[in-house]
C-alpha positions, -999 to +999 in steps of 0.1 A: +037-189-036+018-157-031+017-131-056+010-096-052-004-073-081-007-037-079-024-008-099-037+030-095-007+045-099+003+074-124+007+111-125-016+135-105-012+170-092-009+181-060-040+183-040-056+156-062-063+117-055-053+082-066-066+052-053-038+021-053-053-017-054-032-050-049-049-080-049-029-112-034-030-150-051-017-182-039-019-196-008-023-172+020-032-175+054-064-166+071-039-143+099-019-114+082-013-081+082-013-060+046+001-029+041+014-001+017+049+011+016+069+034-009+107+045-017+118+078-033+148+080-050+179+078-024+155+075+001+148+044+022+113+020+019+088+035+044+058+021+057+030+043+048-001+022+059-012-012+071-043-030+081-042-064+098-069-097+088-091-078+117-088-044+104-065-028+129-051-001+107-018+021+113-008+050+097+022+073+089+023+104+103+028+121+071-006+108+057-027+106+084-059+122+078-053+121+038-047+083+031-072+059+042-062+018+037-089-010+034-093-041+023-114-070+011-108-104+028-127-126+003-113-109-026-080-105-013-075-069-018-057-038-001-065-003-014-047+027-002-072+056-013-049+093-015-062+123-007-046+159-009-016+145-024+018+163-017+049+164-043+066+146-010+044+116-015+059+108-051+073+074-052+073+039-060+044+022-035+047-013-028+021-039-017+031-060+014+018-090+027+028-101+058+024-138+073+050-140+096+056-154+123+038-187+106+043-173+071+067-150+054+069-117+037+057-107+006+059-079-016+045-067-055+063-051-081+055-019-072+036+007-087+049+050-095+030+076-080+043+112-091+025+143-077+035+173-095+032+208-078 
């Protein structure tokens, strides 16, 4: 069973940074992809960023060039570091951890970012 944790979250203003962390426990394979995704109110869960066990990273268009993912294979970490934050980018933002097709899915509790303008 893989477990996700995140934490950074909290209240910042616009223009200002947070820097999100989730680190992964349990048994995980050595071939995944982890990513960041969030989901304002009445809105549906986008993927924001994602960076494969190689380090092939994808972003959204809305935060390229202000969020940058990376992560630590031996800790088993992801961290999504936000710049220039926008009152658009308040919402929750979920961890992912993707094993599939070998594995499965996995996602953390989530974690409340609110940029106030």
């Amino acid at each position: 069973q893989v477990q996700l944790v995140e934490s950074g979250g909290g209240l910042v203003q616009a223009g200002g940074s947070l820097r999100l962390s989730c680190a992964a426990s349990g048994s995980i394979l050595s071939i995944n992809t982890m990513g960041w995704y969030r989901q304002a109110p009445g809105e549906q869960r986008e993927l924001v960023a994602g960076i494969t066990s190689g380090g092939i990273t994808n972003y959204a268009d809305s935060v390229k060039g202000r969020f940058t993912i990376s992560r630590d294979n031996a800790k088993r970490t992801v961290h999504l570091q936000m710049n220039s934050l926008k009152p658009e980018d308040t919402a929750v933002y979920y961890c992912n951890l993707d094993e599939r097709p070998w594995g499965s899915s996995s996602w953390g509790q989530g974690t409340q970012v609110t940029v106030s303008s």
